[in-house]
C-alpha positions as CSV (number, residue, x, y, z in Angstrom):
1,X,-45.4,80.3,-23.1
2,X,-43.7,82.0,-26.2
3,X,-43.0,79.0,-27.8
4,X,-46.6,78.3,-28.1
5,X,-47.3,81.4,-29.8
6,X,-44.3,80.7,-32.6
7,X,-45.9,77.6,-33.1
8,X,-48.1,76.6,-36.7
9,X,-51.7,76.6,-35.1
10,X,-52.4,73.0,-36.6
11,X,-48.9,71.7,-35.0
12,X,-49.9,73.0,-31.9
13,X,-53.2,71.0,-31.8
14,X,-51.5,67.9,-33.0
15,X,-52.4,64.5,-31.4
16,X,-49.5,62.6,-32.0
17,X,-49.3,59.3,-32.6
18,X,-48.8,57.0,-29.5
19,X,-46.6,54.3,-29.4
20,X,-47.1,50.9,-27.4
21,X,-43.8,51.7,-25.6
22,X,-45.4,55.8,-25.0
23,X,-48.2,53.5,-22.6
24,X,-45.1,51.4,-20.8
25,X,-41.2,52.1,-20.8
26,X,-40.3,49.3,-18.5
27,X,-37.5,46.8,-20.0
28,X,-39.3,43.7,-17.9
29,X,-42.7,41.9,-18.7
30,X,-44.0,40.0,-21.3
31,X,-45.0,42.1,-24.1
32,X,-48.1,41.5,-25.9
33,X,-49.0,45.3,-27.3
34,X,-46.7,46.2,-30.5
35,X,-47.3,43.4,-32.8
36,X,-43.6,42.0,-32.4
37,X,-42.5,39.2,-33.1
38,X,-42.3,37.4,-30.3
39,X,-39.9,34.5,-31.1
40,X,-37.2,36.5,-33.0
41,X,-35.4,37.4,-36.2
42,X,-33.0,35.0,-38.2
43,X,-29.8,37.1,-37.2
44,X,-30.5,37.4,-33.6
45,X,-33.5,37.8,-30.8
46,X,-32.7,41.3,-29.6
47,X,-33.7,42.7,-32.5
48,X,-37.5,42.0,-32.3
49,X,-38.6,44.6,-30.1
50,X,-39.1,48.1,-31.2
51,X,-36.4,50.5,-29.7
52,X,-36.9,53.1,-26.8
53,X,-39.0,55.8,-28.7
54,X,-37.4,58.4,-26.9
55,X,-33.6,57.3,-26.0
56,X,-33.7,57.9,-22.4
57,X,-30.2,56.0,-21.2
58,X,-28.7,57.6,-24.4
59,X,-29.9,61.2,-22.9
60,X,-29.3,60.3,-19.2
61,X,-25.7,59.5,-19.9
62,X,-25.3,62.8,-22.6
63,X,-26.7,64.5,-20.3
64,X,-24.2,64.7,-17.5
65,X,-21.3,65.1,-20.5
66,X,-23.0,68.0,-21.6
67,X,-24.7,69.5,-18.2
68,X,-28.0,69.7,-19.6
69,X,-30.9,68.1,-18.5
70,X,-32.2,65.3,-20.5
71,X,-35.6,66.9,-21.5
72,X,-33.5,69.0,-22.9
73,X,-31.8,67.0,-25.4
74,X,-34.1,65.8,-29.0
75,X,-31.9,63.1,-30.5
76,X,-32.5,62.8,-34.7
77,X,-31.2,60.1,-37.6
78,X,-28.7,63.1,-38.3
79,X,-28.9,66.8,-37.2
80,X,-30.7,67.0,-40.5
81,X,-33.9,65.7,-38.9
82,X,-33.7,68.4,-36.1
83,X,-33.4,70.5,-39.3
84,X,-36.7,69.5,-41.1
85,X,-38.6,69.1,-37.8
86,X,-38.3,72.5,-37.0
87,X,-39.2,74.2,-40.1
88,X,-42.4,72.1,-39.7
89,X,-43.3,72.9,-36.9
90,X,-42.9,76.2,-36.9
91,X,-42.8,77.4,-40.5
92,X,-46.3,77.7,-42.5
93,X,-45.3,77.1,-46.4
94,X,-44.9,79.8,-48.8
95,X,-46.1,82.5,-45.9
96,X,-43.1,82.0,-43.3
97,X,-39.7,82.2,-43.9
98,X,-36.4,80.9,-42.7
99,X,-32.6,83.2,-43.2
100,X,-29.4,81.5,-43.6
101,X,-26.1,83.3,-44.2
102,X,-24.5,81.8,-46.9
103,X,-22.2,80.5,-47.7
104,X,-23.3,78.3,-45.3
105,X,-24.5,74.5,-44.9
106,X,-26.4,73.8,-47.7
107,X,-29.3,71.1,-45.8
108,X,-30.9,74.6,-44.0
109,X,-31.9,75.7,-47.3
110,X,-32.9,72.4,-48.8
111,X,-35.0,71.4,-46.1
112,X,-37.1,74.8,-46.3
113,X,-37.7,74.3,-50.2
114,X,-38.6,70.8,-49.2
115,X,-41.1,71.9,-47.1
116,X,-42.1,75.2,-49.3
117,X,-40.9,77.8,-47.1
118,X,-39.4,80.6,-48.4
119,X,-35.4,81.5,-47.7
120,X,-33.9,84.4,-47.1
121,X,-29.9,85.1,-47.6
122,X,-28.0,87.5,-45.8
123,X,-24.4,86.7,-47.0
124,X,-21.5,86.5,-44.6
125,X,-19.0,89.4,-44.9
126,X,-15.9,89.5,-46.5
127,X,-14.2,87.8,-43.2
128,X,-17.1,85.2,-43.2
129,X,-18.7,86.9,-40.2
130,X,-22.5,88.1,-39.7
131,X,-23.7,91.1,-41.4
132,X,-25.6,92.2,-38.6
133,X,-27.0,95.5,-39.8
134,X,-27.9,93.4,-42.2
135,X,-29.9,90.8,-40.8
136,X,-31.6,92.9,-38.9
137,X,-33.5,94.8,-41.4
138,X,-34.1,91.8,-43.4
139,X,-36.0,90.0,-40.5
140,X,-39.6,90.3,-40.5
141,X,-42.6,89.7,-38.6
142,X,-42.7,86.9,-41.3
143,X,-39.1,85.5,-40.2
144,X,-39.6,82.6,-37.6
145,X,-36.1,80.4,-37.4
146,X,-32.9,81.7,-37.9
147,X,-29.6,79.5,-38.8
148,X,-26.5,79.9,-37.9
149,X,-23.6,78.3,-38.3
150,X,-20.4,77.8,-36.2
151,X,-17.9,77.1,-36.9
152,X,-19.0,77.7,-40.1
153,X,-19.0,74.8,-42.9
154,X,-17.2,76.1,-45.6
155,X,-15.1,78.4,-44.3
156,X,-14.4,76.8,-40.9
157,X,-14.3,79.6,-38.7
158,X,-16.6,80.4,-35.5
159,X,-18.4,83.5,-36.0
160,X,-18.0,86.1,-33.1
161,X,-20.0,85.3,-29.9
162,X,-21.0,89.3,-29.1
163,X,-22.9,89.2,-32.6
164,X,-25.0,85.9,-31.7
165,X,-25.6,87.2,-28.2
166,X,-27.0,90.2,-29.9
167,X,-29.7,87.9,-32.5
168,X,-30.5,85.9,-29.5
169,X,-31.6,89.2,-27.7
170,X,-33.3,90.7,-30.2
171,X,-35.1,88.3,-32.6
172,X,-38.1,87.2,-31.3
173,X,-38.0,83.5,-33.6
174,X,-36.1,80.6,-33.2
175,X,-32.5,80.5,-33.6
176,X,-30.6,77.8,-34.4
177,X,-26.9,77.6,-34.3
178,X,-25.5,74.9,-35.5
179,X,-22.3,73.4,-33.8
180,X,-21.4,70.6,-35.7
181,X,-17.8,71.2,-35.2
182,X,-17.6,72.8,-31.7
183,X,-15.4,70.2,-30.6
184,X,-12.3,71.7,-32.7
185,X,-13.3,75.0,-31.5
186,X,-11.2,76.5,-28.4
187,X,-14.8,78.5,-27.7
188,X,-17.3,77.5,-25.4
189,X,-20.3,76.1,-26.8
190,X,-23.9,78.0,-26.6
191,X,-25.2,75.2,-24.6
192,X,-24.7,77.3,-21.6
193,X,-26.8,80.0,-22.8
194,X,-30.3,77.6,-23.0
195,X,-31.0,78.7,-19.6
196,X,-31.3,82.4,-20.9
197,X,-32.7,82.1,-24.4
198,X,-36.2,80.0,-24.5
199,X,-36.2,80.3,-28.5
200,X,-32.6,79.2,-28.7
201,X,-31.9,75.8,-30.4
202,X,-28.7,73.8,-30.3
203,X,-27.4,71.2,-32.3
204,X,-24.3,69.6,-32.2
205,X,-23.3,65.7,-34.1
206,X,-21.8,62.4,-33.6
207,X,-20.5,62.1,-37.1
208,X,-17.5,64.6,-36.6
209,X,-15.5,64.5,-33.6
210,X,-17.3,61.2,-31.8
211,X,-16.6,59.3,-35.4
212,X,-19.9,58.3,-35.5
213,X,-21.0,59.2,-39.1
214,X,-22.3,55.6,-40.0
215,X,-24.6,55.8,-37.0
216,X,-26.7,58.9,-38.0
217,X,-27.5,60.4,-34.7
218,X,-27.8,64.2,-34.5
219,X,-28.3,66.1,-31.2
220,X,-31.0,69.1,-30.4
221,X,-30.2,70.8,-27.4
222,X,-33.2,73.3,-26.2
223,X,-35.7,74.2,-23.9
224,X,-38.0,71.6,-22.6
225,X,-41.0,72.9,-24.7
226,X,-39.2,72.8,-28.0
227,X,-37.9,69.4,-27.5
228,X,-41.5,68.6,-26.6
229,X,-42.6,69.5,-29.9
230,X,-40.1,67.3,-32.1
231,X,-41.4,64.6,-30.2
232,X,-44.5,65.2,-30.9
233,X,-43.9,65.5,-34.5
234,X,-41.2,63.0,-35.1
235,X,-41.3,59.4,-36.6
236,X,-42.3,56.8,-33.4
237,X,-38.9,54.8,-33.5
238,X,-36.4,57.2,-35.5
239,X,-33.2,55.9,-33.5
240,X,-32.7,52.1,-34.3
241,X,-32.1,50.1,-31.1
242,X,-28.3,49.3,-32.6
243,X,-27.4,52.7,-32.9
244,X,-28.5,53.1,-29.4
245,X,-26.3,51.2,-27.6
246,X,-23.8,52.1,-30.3
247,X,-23.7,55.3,-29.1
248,X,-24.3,54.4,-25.2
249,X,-21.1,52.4,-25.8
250,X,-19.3,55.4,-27.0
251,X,-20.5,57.3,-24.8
252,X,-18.2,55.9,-22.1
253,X,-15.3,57.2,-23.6
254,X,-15.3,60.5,-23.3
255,X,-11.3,60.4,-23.0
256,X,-10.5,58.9,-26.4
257,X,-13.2,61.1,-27.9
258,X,-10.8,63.6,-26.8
259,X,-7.7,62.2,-28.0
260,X,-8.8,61.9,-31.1
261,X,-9.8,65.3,-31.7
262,X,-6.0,66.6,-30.4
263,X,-4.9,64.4,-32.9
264,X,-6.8,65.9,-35.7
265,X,-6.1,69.3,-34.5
266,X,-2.2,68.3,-34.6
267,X,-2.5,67.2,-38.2
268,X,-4.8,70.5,-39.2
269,X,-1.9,72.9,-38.2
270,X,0.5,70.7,-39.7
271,X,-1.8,70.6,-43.1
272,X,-2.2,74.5,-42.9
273,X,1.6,75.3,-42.9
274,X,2.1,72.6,-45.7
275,X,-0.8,73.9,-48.0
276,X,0.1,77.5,-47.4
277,X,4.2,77.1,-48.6
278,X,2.4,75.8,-52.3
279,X,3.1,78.1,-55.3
280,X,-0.5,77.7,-57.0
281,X,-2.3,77.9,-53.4
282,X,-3.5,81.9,-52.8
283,X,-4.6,81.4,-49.2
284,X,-5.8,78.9,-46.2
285,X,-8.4,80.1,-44.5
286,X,-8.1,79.9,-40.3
287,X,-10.4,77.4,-39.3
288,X,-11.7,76.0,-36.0
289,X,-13.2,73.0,-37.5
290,X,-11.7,69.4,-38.8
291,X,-11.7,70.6,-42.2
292,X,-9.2,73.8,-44.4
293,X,-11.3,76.3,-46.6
294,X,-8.2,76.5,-48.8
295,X,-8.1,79.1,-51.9
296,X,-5.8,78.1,-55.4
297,X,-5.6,78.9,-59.1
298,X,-7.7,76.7,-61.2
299,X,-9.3,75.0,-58.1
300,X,-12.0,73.2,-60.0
301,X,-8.5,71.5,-62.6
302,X,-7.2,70.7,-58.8
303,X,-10.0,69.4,-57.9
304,X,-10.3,66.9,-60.4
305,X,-6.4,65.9,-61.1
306,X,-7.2,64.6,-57.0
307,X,-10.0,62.8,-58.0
308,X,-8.0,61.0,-60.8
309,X,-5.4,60.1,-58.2
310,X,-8.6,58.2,-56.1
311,X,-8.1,61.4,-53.2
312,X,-11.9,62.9,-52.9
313,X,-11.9,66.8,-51.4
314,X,-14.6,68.9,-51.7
315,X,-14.8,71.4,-54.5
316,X,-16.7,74.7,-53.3
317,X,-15.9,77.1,-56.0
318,X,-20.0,77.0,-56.6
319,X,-19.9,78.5,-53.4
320,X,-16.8,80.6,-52.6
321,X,-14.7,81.6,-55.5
322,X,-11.5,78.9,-56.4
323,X,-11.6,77.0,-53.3
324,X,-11.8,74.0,-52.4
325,X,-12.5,72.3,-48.9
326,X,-9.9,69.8,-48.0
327,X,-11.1,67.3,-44.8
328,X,-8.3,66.9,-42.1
329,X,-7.0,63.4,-42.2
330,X,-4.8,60.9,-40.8
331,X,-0.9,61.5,-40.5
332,X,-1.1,59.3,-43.7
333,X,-3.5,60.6,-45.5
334,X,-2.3,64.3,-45.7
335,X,1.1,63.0,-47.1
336,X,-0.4,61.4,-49.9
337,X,-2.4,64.8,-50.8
338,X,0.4,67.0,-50.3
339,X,2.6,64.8,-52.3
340,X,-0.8,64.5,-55.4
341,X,-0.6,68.4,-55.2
342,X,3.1,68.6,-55.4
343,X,3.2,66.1,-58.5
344,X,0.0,68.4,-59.9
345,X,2.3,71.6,-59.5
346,X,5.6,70.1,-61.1
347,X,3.2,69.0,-64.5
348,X,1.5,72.2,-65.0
349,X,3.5,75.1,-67.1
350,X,4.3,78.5,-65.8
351,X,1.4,79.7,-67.6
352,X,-1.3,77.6,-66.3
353,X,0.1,78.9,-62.6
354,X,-0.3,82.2,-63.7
């Protein structure tokens, strides 16, 4: 199989550790093999067992939401684990190399210096959409996973679905796109395309749109061989048994998942006009995600006269040029920013708007 051959030689050799619940995955007996506790813990007995190492009611139920199969699905503390798992197991440090398209999120990048691999960056165009000319010559025989990001965080927008199609048929590495937001998105996810891409990698998050982000639980969607390897690699109990049936729970509402995302959506457009009709903002970037890429004069001054006034955006002009990211929030929430920037514009002099 190809994904053998991407594989770091000593990864693929690996004897991973085993677990006492790897030998038994039953919920009945009496269980004398993992050096519990048998009694219990001060706050409550359920918590004195180790968890399911690998999740399986969380997956069996995901799995009919998101017509996969549940060998299919890796489930991390975060996406970020997915993240770092890959680029170990299939990166060798300082010889292999990872590309991300910046600007872009910045945990792709991080992970790979964590783990000494080298980074390449092919920047977005000026429309934040791939470069693919681009890409293309820089990937090398040296180039095994390849990030992508859509919608993409900054700049909220989904990159096009023809130019993906085209990476995924001609790069021979892994590609990751990374779906985060896909649930504010009107386009389909990728999900549907495992079927057809063995080297394609998925990842998707309950901290967005499932309001989930206390929980840390990231989602890997791939084929069965890939997910084979993160459990291999992975820590033996990285999903707590609380966050488990946290998530199990949540699980069963679908529905007001749902609602709550129209309801964002509702309060994005209505956040989009309202920045856009400010004298100091230049532009609002379209976005298909919960959050506006949104462009002003002195972004960094607005940025901070928020932060005085106790409301915490994001401030990206690092990244892209005067803007800041503003998250979509309640009804509420936006009223009070619109009204902070408002009071910011009235104090400022003509020539600070300038």
């Amino acid at each position: 199989m190809e994904i053998q051959n991407l594989l770091r030689p000593h990864i693929l050799q690996l004897e991973p550790y085993a677990s006492a619940r790897d030998e038994y995955s039953g919920k009945e007996g009496i269980f004398l093999d993992a050096n519990e506790n048998p009694i219990g813990s001060v706050t409550a007995a359920m918590y004195n067992r180790y968890p399911d190492p690998y999740q399986r009611k969380v997956k069996e139920k995901l799995a009919l939401i998101k017509g996969v199969n549940p060998e299919n699905i890796f489930l991390g503390n975060g996406s970020d684990e997915a993240i770092d798992l890959l680029i170990r197991a299939f990166c060798e440090p300082y010889r292999e190399s990872v590309l991300i398209m910046p600007p872009t999120y910045g945990m792709y990048e991080v992970s790979a210096n964590i783990n000494a691999v080298p980074v390449q960056k092919i920047p977005l165009d000026a429309n934040f959409q791939i470069d693919i000319e681009a890409v293309k010559q820089a990937i090398t025989p040296h180039t095994k996973i390849l990030f992508i990001c859509s919608p993409n965080n900054p700049s909220g927008n989904l990159l096009k679905k023809e130019t993906i199609l085209e990476i995924l048929d001609t790069f021979q590495g892994i590609t990751l796109i990374d779906e985060a937001y896909i649930d504010f998105s009107p386009q389909a996810t990728f999900l549907k395309e495992l079927h057809k891409y063995p080297r394609l990698v998925v990842i998707q998050t309950f901290s967005k749109a499932w309001g989930l982000a206390a929980l840390r639980l990231g989602m890997a969607f791939a084929h069965y061989e890939i997910i084979a390897v993160l459990n291999k690699i992975k820590a033996p109990y990285n999903i707590s048994k609380t966050t488990q049936e946290l998530v199990y729970d949540s699980l069963q509402y679908e529905r007001f998942k749902n609602e709550m995302v129209q309801k964002i959506l509702e309060q994005r457009n209505f956040l989009e006009h309202a920045l856009a009709q400010l004298p100091f903002v230049e532009k609002v970037f379209p976005s298909d995600a919960n959050f506006l890429l949104v462009k002003m004069k002195n972004a960094q001054q607005v940025f901070e006269y928020l932060l005085s006034q106790k409301i915490i955006v994001r401030s990206r002009v690092k990244v892209v040029a005067d803007c800041l990211r503003i998250s979509v929030g309640t009804k509420e929430e936006n009223q009070i920013l619109l009204k902070a920037l408002l009071a910011y514009y009235q104090k400022q002099s003509p020539n600070d708007l300038i």
